[in-house]
C-alpha atoms as an extended CHARMM CRD file, in Angstrom:
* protein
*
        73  EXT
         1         1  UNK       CA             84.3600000000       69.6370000000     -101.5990000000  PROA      1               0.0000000000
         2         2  UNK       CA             80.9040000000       69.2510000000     -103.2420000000  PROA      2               0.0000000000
         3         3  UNK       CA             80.2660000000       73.0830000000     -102.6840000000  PROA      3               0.0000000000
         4         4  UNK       CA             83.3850000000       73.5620000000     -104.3000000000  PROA      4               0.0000000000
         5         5  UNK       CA             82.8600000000       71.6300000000     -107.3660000000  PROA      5               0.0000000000
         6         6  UNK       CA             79.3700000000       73.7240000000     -107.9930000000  PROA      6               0.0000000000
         7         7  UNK       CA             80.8710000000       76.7120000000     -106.9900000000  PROA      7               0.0000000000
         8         8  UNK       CA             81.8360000000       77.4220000000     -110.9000000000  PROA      8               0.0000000000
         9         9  UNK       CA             78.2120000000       78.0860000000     -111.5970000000  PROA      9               0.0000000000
        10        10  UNK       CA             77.7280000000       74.7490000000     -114.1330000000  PROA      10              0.0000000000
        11        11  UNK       CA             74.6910000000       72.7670000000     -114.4710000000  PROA      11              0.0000000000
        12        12  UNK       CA             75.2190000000       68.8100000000     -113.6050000000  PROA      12              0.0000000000
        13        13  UNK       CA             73.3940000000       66.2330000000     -113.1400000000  PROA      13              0.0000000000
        14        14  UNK       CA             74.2660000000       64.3010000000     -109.8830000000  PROA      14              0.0000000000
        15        15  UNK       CA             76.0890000000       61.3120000000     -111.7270000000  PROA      15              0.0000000000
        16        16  UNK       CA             78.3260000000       64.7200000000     -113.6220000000  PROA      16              0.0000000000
        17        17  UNK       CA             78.7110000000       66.2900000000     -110.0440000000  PROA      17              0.0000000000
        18        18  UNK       CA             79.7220000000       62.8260000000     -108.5010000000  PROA      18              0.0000000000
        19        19  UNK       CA             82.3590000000       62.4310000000     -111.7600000000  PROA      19              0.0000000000
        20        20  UNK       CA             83.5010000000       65.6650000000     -110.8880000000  PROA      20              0.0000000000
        21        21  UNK       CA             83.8200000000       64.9550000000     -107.0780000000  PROA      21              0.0000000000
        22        22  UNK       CA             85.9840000000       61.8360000000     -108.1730000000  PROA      22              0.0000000000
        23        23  UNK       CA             88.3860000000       63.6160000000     -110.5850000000  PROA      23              0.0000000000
        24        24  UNK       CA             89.0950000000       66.2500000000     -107.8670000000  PROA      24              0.0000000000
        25        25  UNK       CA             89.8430000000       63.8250000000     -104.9190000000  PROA      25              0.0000000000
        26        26  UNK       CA             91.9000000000       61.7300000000     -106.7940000000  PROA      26              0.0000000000
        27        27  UNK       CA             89.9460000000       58.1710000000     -106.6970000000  PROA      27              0.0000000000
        28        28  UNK       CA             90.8970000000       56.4850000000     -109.6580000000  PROA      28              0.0000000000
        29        29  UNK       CA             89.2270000000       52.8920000000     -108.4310000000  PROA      29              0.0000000000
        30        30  UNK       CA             85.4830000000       52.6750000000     -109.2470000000  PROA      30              0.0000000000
        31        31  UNK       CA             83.7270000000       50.3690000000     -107.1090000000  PROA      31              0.0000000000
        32        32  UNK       CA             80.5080000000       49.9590000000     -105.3370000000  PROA      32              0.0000000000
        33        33  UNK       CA             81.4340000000       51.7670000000     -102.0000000000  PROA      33              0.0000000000
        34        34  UNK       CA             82.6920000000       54.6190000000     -103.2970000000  PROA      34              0.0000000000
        35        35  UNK       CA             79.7040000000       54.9480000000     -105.9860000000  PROA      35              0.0000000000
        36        36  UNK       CA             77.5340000000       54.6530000000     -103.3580000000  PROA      36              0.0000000000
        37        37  UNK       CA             79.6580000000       57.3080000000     -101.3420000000  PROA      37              0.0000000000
        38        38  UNK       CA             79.9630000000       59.8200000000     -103.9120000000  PROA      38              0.0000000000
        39        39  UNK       CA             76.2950000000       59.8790000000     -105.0540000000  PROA      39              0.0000000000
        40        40  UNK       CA             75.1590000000       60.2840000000     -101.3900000000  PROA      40              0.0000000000
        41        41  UNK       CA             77.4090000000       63.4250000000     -100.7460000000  PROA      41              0.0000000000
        42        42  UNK       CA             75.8370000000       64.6660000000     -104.3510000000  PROA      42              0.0000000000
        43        43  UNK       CA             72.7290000000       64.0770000000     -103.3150000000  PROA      43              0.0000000000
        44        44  UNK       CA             72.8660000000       65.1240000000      -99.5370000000  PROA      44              0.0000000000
        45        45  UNK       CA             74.7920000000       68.3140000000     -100.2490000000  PROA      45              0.0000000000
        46        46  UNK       CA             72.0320000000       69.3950000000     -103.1690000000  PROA      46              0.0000000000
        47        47  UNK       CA             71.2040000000       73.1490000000     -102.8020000000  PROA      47              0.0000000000
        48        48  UNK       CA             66.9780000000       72.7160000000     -101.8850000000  PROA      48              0.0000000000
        49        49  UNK       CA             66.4500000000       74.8220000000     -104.9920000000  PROA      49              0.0000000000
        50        50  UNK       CA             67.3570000000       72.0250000000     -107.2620000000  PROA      50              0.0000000000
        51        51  UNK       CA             66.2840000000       68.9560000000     -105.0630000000  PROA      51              0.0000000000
        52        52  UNK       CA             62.9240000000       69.6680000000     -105.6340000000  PROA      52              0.0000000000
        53        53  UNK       CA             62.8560000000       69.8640000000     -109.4800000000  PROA      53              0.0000000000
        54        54  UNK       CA             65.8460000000       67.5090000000     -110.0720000000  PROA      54              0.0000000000
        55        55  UNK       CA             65.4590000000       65.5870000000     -113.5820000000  PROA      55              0.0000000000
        56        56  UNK       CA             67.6730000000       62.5820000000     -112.8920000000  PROA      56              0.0000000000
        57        57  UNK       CA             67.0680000000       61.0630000000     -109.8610000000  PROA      57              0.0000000000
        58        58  UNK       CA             65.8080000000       57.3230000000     -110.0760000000  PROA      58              0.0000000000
        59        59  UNK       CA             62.0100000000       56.1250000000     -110.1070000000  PROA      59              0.0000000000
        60        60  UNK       CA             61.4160000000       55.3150000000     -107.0380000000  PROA      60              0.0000000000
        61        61  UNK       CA             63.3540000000       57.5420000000     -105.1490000000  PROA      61              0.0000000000
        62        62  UNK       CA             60.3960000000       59.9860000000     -104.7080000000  PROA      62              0.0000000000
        63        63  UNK       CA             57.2870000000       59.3750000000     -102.3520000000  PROA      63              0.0000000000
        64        64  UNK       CA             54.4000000000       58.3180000000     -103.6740000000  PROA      64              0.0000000000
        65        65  UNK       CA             51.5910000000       60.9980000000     -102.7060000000  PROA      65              0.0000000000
        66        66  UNK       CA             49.4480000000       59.0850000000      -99.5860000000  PROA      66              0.0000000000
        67        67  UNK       CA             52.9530000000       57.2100000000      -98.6740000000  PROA      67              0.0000000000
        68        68  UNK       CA             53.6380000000       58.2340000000      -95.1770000000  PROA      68              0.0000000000
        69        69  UNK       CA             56.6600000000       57.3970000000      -92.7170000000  PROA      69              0.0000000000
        70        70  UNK       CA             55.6080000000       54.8370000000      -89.9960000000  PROA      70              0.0000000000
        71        71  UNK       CA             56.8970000000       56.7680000000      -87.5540000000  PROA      71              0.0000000000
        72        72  UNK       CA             54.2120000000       59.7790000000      -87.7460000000  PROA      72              0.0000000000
        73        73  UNK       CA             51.5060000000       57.6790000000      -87.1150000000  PROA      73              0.0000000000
């Protein structure tokens, strides 16, 4: 459904494409869960050309440069 909503070529920000996403499913409720479920479609389903250089994503969201995952050490 996400690739569909981008499929007509617009430029959105995530909280626009997650709007969008709403309108078409039908979900006329706005709550926490389905915030929180909309914005991570939007923002799993990002094409990699636009993740990298995306304007509206919140501070802190990024990595930090030296910040490493626990898990590589």
């Amino acid at each position: 459904m996400a690739a569909w909503v981008r499929s007509d070529g617009l430029e959105r920000t995530d909280l626009e494409t997650a709007e969008e996403l709403r309108e078409a499913l039908g979900i006329t409720r706005r709550g926490f869960q389905s915030d929180a479920v909309l914005g991570n479609v939007v923002r799993r389903t990002k094409p990699k050309a636009s993740a990298a250089s995306s304007e509206d994503t919140a501070p802190g969201d990024e990595a930090e440069p030296g910040d490493q995952d626990p898990s590589d050490e």
